[in-house]
C-alpha positions in Angstrom: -40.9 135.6 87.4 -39.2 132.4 87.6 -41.5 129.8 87.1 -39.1 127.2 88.9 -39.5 128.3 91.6 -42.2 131.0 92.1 -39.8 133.5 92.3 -41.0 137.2 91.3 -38.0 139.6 91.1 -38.4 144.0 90.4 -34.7 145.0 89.8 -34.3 147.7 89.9 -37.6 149.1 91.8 -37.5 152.6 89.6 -38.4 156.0 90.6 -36.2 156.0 94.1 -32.4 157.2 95.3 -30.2 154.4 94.7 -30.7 150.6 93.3 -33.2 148.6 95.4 -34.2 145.0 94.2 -36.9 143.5 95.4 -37.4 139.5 95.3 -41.2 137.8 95.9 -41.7 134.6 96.6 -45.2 133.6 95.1 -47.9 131.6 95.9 -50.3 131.7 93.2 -50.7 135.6 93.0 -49.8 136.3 96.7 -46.5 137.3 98.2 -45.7 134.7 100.3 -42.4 136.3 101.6 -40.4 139.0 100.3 -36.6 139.8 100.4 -34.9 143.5 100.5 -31.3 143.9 98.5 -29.7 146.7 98.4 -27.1 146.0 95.6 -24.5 148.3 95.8 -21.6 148.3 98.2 -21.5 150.9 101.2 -18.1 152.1 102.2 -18.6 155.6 103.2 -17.6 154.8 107.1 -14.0 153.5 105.4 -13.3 157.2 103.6 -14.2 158.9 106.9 -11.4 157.4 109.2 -8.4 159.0 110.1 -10.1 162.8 108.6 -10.3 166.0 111.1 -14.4 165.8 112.2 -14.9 169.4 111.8 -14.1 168.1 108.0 -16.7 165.2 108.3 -20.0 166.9 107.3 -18.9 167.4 103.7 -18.1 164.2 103.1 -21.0 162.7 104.9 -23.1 164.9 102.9 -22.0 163.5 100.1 -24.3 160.1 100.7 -26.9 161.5 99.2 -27.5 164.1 96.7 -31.6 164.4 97.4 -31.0 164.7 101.1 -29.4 167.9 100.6 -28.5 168.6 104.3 -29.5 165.9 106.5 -26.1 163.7 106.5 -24.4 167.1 106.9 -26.6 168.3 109.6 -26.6 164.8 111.3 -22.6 164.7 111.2 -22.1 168.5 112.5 -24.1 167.3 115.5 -22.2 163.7 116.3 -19.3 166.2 116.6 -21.2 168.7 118.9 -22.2 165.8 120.9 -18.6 164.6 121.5 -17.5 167.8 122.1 -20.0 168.9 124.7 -20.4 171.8 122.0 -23.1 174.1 122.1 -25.0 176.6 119.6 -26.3 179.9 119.4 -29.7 180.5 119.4 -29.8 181.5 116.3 -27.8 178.3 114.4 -30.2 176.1 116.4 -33.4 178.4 114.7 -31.6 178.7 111.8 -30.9 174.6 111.3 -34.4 173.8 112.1 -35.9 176.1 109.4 -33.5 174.3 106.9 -34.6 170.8 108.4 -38.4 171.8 108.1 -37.9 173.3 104.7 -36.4 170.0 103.5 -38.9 168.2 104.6 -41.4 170.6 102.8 -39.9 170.3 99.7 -38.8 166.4 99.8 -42.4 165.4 100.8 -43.5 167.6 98.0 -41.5 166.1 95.2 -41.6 162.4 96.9 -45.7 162.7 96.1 -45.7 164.0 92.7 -42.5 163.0 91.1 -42.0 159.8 92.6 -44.7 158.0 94.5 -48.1 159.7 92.8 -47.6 157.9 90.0 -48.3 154.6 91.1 -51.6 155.9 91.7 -52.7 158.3 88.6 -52.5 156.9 85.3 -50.6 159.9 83.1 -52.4 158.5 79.9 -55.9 158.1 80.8 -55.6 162.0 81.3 -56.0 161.9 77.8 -59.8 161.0 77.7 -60.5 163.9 80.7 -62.7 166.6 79.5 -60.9 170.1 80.4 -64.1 171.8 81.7 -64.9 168.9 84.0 -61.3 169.1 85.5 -61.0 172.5 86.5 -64.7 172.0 87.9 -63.3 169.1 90.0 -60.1 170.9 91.5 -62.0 174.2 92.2 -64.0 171.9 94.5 -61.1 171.0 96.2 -59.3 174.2 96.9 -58.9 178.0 95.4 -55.7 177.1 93.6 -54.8 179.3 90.8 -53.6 177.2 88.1 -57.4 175.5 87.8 -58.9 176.9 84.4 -60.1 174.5 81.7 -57.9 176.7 79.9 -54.9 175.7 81.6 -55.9 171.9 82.1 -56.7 172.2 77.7 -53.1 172.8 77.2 -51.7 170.7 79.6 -53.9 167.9 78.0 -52.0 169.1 74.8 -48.6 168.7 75.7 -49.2 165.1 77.2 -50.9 164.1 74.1 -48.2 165.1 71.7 -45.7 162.9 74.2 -48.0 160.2 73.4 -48.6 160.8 70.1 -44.5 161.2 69.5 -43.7 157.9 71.0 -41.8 159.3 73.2 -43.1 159.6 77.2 -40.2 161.2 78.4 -40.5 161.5 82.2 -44.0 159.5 82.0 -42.1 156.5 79.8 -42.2 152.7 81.0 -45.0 153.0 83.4 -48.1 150.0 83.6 -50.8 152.7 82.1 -53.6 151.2 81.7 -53.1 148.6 84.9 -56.5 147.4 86.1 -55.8 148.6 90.0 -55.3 152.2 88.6 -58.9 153.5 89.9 -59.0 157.3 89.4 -61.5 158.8 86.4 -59.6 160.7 83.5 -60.4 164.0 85.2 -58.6 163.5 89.0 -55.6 162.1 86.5 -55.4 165.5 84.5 -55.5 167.3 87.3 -52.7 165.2 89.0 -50.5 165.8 85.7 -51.1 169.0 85.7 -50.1 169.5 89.2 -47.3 167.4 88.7 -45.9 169.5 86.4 -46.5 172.8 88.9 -44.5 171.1 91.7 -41.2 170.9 89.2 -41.4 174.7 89.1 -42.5 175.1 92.6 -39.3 173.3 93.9 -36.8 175.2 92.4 -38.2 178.6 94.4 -38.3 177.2 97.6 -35.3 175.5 97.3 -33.5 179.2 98.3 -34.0 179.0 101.5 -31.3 176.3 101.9 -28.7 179.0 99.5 -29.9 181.9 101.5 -28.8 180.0 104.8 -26.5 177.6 103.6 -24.5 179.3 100.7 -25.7 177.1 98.3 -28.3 174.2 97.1 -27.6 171.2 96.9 -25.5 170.6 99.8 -25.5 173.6 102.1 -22.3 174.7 104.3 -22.3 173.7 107.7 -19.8 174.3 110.6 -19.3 172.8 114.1 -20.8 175.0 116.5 -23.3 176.5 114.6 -23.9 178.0 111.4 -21.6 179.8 108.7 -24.0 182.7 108.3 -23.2 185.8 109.8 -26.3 188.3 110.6 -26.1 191.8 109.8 -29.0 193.5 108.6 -27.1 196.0 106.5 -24.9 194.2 105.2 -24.3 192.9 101.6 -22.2 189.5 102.6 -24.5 188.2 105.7 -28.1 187.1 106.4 -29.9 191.2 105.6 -32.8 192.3 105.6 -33.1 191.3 102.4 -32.6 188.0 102.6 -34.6 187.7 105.7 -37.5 189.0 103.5 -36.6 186.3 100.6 -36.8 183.3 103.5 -40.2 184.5 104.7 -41.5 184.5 101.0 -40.5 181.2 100.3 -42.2 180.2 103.7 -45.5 181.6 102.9 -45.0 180.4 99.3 -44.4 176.6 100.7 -47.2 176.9 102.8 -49.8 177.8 99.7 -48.6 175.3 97.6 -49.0 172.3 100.5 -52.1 174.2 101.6 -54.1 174.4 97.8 -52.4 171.6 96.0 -50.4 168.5 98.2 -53.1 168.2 101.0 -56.6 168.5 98.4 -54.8 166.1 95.8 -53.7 163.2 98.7 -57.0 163.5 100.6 -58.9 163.5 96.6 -56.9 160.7 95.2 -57.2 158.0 98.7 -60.7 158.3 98.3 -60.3 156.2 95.6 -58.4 153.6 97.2 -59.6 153.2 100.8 -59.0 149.4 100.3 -55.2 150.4 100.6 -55.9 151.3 104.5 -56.1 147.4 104.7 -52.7 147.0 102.8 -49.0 147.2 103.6 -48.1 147.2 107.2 -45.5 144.9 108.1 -44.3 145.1 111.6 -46.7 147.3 113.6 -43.0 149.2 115.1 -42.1 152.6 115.1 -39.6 154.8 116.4 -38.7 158.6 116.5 -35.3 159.7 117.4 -36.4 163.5 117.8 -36.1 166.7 116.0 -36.4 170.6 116.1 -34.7 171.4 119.2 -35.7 174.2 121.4 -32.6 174.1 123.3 -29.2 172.3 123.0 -29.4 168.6 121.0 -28.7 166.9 124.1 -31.5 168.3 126.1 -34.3 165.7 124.8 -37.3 167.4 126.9 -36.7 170.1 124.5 -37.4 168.6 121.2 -40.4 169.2 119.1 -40.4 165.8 117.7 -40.1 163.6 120.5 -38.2 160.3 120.5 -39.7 157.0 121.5 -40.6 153.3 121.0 -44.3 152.5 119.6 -44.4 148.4 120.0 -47.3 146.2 118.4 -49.6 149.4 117.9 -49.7 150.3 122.0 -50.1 154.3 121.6 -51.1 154.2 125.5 -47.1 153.1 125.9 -44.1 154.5 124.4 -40.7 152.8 125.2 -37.6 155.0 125.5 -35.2 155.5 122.7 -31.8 155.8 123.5 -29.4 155.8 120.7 -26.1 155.9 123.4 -27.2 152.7 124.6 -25.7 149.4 123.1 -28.3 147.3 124.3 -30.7 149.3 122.3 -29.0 149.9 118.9 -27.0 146.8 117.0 -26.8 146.5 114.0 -26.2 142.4 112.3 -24.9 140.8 109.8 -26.1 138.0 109.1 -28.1 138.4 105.9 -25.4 140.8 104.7 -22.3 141.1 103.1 -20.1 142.3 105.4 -18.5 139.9 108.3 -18.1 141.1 112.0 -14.7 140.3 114.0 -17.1 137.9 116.0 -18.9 136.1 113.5 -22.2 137.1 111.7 -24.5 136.6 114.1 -23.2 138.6 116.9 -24.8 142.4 117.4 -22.7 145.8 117.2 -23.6 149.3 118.7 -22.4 151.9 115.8 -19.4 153.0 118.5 -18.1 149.8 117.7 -19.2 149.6 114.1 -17.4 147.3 111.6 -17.4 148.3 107.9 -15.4 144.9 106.4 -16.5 144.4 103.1 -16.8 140.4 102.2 -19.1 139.8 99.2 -19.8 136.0 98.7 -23.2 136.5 96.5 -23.6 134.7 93.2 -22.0 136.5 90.5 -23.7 138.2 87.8 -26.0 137.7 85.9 -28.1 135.5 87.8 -32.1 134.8 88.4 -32.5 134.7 92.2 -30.6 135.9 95.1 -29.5 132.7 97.7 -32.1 134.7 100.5 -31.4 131.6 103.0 -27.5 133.2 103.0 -26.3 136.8 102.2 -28.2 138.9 99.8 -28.1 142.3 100.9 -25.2 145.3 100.7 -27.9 146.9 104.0 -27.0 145.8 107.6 -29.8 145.1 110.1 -30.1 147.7 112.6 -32.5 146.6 115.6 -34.2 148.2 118.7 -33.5 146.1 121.7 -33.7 143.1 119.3 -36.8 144.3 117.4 -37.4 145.5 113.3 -38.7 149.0 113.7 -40.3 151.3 111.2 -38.9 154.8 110.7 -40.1 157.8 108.9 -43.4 160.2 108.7 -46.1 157.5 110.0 -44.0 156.8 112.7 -43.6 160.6 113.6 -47.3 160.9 113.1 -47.9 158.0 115.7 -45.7 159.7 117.8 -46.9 163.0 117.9 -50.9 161.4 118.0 -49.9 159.1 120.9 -48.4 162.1 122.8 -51.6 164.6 122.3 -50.3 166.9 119.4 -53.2 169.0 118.7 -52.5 169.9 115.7 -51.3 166.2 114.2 -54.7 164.9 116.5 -56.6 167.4 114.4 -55.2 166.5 110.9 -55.3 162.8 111.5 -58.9 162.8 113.3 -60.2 164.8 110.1 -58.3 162.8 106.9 -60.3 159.5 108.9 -63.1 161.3 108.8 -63.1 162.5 106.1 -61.5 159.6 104.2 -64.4 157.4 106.2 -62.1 155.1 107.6 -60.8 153.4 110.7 -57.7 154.9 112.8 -56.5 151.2 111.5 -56.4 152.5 108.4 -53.3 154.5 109.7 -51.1 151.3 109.8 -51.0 150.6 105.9 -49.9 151.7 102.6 -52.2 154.1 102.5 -51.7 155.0 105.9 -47.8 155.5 105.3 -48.6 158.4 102.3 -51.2 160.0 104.5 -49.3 160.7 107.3 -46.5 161.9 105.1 -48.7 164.7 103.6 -50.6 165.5 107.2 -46.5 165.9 108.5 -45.9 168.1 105.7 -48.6 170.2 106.6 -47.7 170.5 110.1 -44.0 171.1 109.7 -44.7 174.2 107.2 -47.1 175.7 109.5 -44.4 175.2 112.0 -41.9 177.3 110.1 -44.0 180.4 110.2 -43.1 180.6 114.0 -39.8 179.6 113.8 -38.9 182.0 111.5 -41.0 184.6 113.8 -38.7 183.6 116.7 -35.5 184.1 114.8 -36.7 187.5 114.0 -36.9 188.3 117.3 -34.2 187.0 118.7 -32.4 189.3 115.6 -34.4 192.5 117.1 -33.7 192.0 120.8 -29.9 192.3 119.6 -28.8 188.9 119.3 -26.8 188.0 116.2 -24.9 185.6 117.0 -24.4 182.4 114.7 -21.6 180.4 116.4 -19.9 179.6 119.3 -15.9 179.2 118.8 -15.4 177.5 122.4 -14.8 174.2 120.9 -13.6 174.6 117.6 -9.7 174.5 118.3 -8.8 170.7 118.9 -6.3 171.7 121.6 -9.6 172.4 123.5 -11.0 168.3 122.5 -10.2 165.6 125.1 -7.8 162.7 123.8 -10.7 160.5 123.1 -14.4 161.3 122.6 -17.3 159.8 121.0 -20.7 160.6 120.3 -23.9 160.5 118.4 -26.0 162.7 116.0 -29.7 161.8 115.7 -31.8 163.6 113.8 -35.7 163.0 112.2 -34.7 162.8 108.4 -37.8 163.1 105.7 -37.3 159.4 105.5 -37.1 158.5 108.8 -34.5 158.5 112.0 -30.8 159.0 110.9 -28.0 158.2 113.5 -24.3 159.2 112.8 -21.8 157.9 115.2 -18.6 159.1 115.5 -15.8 158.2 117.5 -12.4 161.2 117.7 -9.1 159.9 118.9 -6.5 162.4 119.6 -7.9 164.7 117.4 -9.2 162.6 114.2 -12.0 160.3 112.9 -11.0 156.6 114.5 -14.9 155.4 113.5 -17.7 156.3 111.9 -21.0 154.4 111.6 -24.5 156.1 109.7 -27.6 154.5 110.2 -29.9 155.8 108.3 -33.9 155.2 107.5 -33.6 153.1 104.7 -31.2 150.8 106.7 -33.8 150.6 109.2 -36.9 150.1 106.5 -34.6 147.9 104.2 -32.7 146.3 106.2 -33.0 142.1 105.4 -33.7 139.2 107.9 -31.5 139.4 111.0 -30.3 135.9 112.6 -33.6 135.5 114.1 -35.4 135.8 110.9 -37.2 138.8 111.7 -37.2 140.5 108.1 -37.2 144.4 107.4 -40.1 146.8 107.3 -40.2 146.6 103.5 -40.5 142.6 103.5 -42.6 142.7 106.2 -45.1 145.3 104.2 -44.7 142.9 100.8 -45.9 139.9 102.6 -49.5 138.9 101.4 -50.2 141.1 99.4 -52.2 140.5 95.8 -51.1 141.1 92.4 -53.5 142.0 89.9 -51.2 141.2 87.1 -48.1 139.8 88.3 -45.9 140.4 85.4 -46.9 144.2 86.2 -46.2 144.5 89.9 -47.8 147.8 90.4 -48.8 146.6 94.1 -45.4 146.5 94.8 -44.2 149.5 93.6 -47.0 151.1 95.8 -45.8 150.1 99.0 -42.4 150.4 98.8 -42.4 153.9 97.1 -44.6 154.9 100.5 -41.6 154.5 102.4 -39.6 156.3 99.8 -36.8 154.2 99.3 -33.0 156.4 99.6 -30.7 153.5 98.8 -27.6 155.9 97.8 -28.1 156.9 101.7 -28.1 153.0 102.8 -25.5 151.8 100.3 -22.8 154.3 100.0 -19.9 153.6 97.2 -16.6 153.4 97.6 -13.5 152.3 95.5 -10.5 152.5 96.1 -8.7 151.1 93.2 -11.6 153.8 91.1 -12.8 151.2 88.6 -15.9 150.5 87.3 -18.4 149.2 90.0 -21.6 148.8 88.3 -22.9 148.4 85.1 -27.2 148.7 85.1 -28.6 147.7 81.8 -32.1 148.7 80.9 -34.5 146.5 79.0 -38.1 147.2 77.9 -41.0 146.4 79.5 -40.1 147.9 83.0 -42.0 150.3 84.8 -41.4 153.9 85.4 
């Protein structure tokens, strides 16, 4: 912290995608206000121009390397969109199986690998007594893996980390922080489960090979998917393999069934004060998901999209991404400059991706936060900072009557004895992420059923060649793909002039969450959260930590890198005393 001027930077905020700083201006040991920076330059949009568009889904899918599909997936269907192109049956069952199992597995690994941890402290798991572990998580669920035996050895092989000096995967953490709150047994078990979901992941991750050719980054193809079905044969989706993808189904659904859901709903108990903690804006959008039809048919998505303003579930606004009085995106915090000055507004269509970096040069203390500090535009709903991701899906879906996510969310409140208030915090934000994961694995089960049948009534087909040929495109075409990333909403806009890429604009959910201050001040979800919050031990900001890894942060996705001249953009150097 600077002591000049109050100043309490995290750089880089650890355990996310990408390189995030966070800056905190203090008043005694309360945020007072808190700034976003996403420190890397994005230039993506700048690679994509001039390229054929049934070409741009590998490169867009190339943003990210832990969104495995969703930058392809969202790019395939800004192309559909232009085109007018439609799907099979089947690539549109197919796609939503590999959209739900993504959000399986990144929920999953977000909890235990990267957001759990600022909750269970991996050395106090030390002082746990075995017997009284495996007491404690056979209370919570019939898991296998819950013999003292099993938690003994774990114990064991944390210990000799420890005892080595050398934490590996658990190094540069605050252990021993005073606002970790769980006893030595719920943290052994955590560990331990911990440790499960790194072998979980890599089966379920098949699914995505057995569809998509491969994991990470899956094939995809404009209108439809490159999967051929043929039951008896060796080189298409078999029998086989149809048997493989319902395994991993029922295998995803055990594992969030016996181990995600008992360990979230165990550990909040322990830190109900965090339903009071974190909110920010009190916005939240959904730009829809899991069609049931064609993309552009919005009564027929599963996910709907929608506007939630100031808390009001009783109204939701509409969402319309096609609209440029809904969807800018400004500058003015950020360094790039518009054509008509930084604090003008831009739908994506008519996205600008001019690079103009006037921040202090390195090394420096503090950022100049009253000018440009952020590589992340500002994107903005008719003016307003919006939240995106799982709590604003599960607002969505509570606020529209979804049984099952009324069910899920009436009993964790009930359970966790707290207000639906709670909902609208930290806390609140981790919840509904493990509640959505819950419901999107039970909803694989019938899609899967209904691909199967579709297969058994005769219908195999994967893709529709109508549109593929360009000779078939009109001169100039534009359009949108929207899509509910794990994240949050993601929005690629494209724009195809006689035949190739003349734009290309992604707005993704950690451009929404991390966006900074737009020319009217407003700042970002994740400043907004930060604000007032209370650090135990401000040279340990743990608190922090905690709310932004409940949005979990993808700033590779926000920030993509570019050079043309291919020399060395970044250098990140390391020192002790960080956290983990």
């Amino acid at each position: 912290m600077s002591t000049d001027t109050g100043r309490l930077v995290v750089d880089p905020i650890t355990r996310i995608e990408g390189h995030l700083r966070i800056e905190a201006q203090m008043n005694g040991d309360v945020i007072e206000q808190a700034y976003s920076s996403g420190t890397m330059v994005r230039g993506l949009e700048i690679i994509l121009r001039g390229r054929d568009p049934r070409d741009a889904w590998a490169f867009a899918q190339r943003i990210c390397g832990v969104y495995t599909l969703v930058h392809g997936m969202a790019s395939v269907r800004s192309v559909e969109d232009a085109l007018r192109a439609p799907i099979p049956a089947n690539a549109q069952a197919i796609r939503n199986l590999m959209i739900a199992a993504q959000y399986v597995h990144d929920h999953v690994m977000h909890f235990y690998h990267l957001h759990a941890l600022d909750w269970v402290d991996v050395v106090s798991a030390l002082n746990a007594d075995p017997k009284a572990t495996s007491e404690l998580a056979q209370s919570l669920s019939p898991y296998a893996k819950s013999s003292p035996g099993h938690f003994a050895d774990v114990q064991r092989r944390v210990k000799a980390l420890v005892e080595s000096g050398q934490l590996g995967i658990f190094a540069n953490a605050y252990w021993g922080h005073p606002a970790y709150k769980l006893p030595p047994e719920a943290n052994l078990m955590a560990v331990s489960h911990y440790l499960d979901a790194l072998q979980w992941q890599r089966e379920v991750v098949q699914l995505h090979a057995i569809f998509g050719g491969r994991n990470p980054h899956p094939n995809f193809v404009v209108g439809g998917v490159p999967c051929p079905i043929d039951l008896d044969s060796d080189s298409a989706l078999n029998a086989k393999r149809l048997g493989q993808v319902q395994e991993v189904i029922t295998q995803m659904r055990r594992f969030v069934d016996e181990v995600y859901v008992p360990d979230t709903l165990a550990i909040a108990g322990f830190y109900k004060d965090w339903g009071a903690q974190g909110e920010g804006l009190g916005n939240f959008a959904t730009f829809g998901e899991f069609p049931q039809g064609q993309m552009w048919e919005k009564d027929k998505l599963l996910i709907p999209a929608g506007v939630i303003l100031n808390r009001n579930l009783n109204e939701i606004q509409e969402f319309d991404p096609t609209d440029a009085a809904q969807v800018q995106e400004f500058v003015k915090h950020s360094w790039y400059e518009y054509s008509g000055g930084k604090d003008a507004g831009l739908h994506p269509w008519d996205g600008e991706t001019t690079l103009k970096y006037n921040g202090p040069k390195p090394p420096y203390k503090e950022l100049p936060v009253e000018q440009e500090y952020s590589w992340l535009k500002s994107p903005r709903w008719r003016g307003q900072a919006i939240e995106v991701g799982p709590l604003a899906r599960c607002l969505m879906l509570y606020a529209k009557g979804h049984e099952p996510t009324k069910e899920l969310v009436d009993i964790t409140l009930s359970k966790l004895e707290v207000p639906i208030e709670a909902l609208y915090s930290t806390l609140g934000r981790t919840a509904a992420r493990t509640l959505e994961t819950k419901i999107v694995a039970d909803m694989m089960q019938g899609m899967f059923d209904g691909l199967l049948a579709n297969i058994k009534g005769g219908d195999t087909r994967t893709f529709n060649s109508d549109k593929w040929e360009p000779r078939s495109w009109p001169s100039q075409a534009k359009g949108v793909g929207f899509m509910e990333a794990p994240r949050g909403g993601l929005l690629h806009y494209i724009v195809i002039e006689d035949g190739r890429i003349a734009n290309y604009q992604a707005v993704v959910p950690s451009t929404w969450n991390a966006g900074p201050r737009d020319p009217k001040g407003q700042p970002g979800a994740y400043e907004a959260a930060l604000k007032g919050h209370r650090l135990e031990v401000p040279k340990q900001p743990l608190e922090i930590l905690r709310t932004i890894h409940s949005f979990d942060p993808c700033l590779a996705c926000a920030v993509h890198v570019t050079d043309p001249e291919q020399g060395e953009l970044v250098k990140v150097h390391v020192s002790g005393g960080g956290s983990f």
